[in-house]
N, C-alpha and C positions, 0 to 999 in steps of 0.2 A: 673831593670828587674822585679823584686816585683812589685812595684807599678803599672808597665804596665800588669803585672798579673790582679794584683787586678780590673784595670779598664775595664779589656775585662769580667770580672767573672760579676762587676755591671752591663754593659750594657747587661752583656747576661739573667740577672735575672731581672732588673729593668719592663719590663714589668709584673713578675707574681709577684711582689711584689705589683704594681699599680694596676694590675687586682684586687685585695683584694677588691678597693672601689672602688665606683662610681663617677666618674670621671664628670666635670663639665668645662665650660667656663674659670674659675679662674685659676682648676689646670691645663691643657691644655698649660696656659700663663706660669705657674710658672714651668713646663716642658720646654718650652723655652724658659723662662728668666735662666734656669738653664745649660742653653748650650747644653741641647740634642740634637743631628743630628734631622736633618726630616723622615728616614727614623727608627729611633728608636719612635720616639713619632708617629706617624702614625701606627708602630706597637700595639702600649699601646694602643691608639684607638680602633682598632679592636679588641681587647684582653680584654677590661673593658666595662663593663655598663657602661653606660652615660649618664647623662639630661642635653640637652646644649640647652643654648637659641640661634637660628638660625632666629631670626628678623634682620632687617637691622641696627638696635642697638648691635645688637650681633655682627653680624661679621664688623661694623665698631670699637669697643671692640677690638675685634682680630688685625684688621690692625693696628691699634692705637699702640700697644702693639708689633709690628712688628713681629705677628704668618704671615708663608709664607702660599701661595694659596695653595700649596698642603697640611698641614697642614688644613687649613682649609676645603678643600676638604673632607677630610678624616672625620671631622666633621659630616659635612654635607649628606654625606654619611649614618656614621654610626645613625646617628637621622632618616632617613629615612629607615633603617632598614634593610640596603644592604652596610654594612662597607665593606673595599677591606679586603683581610687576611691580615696577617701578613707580607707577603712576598711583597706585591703587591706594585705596581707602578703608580700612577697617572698619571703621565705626559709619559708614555711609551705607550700611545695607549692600553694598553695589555686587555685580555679580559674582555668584561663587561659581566654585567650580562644580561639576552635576553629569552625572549617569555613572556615578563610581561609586558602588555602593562602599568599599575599604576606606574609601577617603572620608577622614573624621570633616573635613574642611565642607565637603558636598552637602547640597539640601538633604535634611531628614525629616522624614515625620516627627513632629512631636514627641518627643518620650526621654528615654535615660538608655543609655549604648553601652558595654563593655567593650574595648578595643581590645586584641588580642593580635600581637603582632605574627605571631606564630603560625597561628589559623591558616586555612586553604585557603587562596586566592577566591574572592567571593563572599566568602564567611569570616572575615573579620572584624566587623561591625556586628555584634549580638546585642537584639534590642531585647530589652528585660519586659515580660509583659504584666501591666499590673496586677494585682491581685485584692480584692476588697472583705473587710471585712464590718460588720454593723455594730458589734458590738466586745463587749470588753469580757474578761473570765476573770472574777474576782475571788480571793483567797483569804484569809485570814479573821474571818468570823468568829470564831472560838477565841481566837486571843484577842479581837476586839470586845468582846462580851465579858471573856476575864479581868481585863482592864478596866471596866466602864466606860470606853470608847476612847480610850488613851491612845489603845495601839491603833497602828493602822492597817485597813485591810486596801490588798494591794487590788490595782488593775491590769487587766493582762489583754494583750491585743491576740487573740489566738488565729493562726492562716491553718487551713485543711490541708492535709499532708503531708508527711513526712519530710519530702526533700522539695527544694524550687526544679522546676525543668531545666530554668539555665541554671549551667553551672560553667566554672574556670580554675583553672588548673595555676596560673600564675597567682603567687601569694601574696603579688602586690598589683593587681590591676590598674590600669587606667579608662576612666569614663568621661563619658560626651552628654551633657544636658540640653535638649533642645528644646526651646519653652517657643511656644505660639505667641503668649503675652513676652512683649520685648521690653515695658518697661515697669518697675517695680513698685507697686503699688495698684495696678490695675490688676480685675479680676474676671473680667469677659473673656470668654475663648469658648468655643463649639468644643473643643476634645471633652470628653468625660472625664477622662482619667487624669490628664494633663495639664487641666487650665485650673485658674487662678492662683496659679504660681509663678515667677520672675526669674528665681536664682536658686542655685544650688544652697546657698544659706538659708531657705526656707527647709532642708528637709535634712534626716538625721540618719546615721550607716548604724543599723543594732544589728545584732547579734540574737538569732532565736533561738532558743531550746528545744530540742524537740521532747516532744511526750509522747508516747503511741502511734497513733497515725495525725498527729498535728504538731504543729510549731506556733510558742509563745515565747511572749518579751513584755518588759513591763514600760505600761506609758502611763502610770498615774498610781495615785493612793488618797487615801481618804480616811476621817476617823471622826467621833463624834464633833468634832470643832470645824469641820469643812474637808472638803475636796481641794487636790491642786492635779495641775497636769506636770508630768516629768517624767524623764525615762532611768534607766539602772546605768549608774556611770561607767560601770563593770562591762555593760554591754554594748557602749558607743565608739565607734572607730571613729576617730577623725581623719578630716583631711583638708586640703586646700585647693582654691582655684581660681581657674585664668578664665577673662572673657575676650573669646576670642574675634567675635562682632556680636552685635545686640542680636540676644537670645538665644545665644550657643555658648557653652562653658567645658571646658577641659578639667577636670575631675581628677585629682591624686591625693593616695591615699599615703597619711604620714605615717604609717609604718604596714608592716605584714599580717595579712589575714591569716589565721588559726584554720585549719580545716571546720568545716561548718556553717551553717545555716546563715542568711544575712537579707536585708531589706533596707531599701533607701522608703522612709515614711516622711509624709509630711507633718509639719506642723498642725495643722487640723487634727490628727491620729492622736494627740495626746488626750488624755483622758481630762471632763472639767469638772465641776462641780453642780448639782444637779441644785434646784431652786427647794429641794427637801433635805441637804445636808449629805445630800449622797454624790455617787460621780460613777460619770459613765463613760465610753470611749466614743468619739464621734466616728459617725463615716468616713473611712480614709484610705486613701490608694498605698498599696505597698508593693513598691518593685523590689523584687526579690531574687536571689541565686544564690547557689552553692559553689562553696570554696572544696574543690576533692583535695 
């Protein structure tokens, strides 16, 4: 009975004893390599200063070290400058914070955000707006015909005009996913552009070429043996990310964008195979900007 004394007295002090310092990446880990609940170090978060490294080195760090999403959340959060309280709940929906358009953490419409810490007060949250295209631009006809249908002719998602409207000047952005559908696997949502998607793992960072007055990228190929869908590896940036309550995602990119043309596509946008042996691009939203 002592003992269970003593451990409800620590964890009830154990945050304002942490509040004392400033809190970092390291001790964060060493909080829960220490076996603290999530919902005790989450507290301590909110409770203590902190300078934490939030690159996609950081919070692969955290995973590595097996700190859980809300833990990290909470991070994340608190680095931008709207940590939950003490009491608060990530993964409960419960209220966020709202009428700040800069703040990644605030209600957003549906869509995909470019943060931009730089930005004028107001305009730091750039929402990318989609852009659709119907159909694919296919190329290599002559060398499937030379072949007997060995080779394959490519597909190309082609968008009208030279450059996206947004664009950003930092060569390593950070992005905010806000999906209507909260849980993955479901496909209802009123958005057009937005719904029937979950997660940022549904959807792919390419790189366009521009041609004339349009920009293309490749989402498929096909040859006398069948169609498949897939994109040009040459063209895909990766990245990783955080969920920071159900249906909102923190987006970083594992390395620096090249000056040039760019679109988050979904999975749907890859090109399939047609029921004659051929392949076409399906309907697909593609949020898009430029990297100056």
């Amino acid at each position: 009975m002592r003992k269970f004394f003593l451990a409800v007295v620590f964890l009830a002090i154990c945050p304002l004893l942490v509040a004392q310092q400033t809190l970092n990446n390291d001790s964060v880990i060493k909080l829960v390599k220490a076996g603290l609940s999530d919902d005790l170090i989450v507290s301590t978060i909110a409770a203590s200063p902190g300078t934490y490294d939030t690159t996609a080195e950081g919070i692969i760090a955290f995973k590595t070290a097996g700190v859980s999403d809300k833990i990290v959340g909470a991070v994340l959060m608190k680095a931008s400058g709207a940590a939950p309280s003490a009491g608060q709940q990530l993964t409960t929906g419960g209220a966020q914070a709202a009428g700040n358009p800069d703040d990644p953490t605030a209600d957003h419409e549906a869509g995909i955000y470019i943060y931009s810490e730089s930005a004028p007060a107001g305009s730091k949250m750039t929402e990318l707006e989609p852009s659709v295209y119907s159909q694919g631009k296919s190329g290599g006809f002559l060398a499937s015909a030379m072949t007997y249908g060995i080779a394959k002719i490519k597909m190309k998602a082609v968008l009208r005009g030279a450059h996206a409207n947004a664009r950003v000047s930092d060569p390593q952005p950070v992005f905010y996913f806000y999906f209507e559908t909260k849980s993955a696997g479901l496909s209802q949502s009123s958005n057009a552009f937005f719904g029937g998607t979950s997660t940022p793992n549904e959807y792919t960072l390419l790189k366009f070429d521009i041609k004339g007055e349009t920009r293309e990228t490749l989402v498929g190929s096909m040859n006398a043996f069948g169609g498949s869908g897939g994109t040009d590896d040459k063209a895909v940036t990766s990245f990783t990310y955080t969920k920071l309550r159900p249906g909102v995602y923190k987006v970083m990119l594992n390395g620096a964008l090249q000056p040039g043309e760019y679109g988050f596509i979904s999975a749907s946008g890859t090109a399939v195979a047609t029921p004659y042996g051929g392949a076409a691009a399906t309907n697909s939203r593609v949020f898009d900007f430029g990297r100056n």
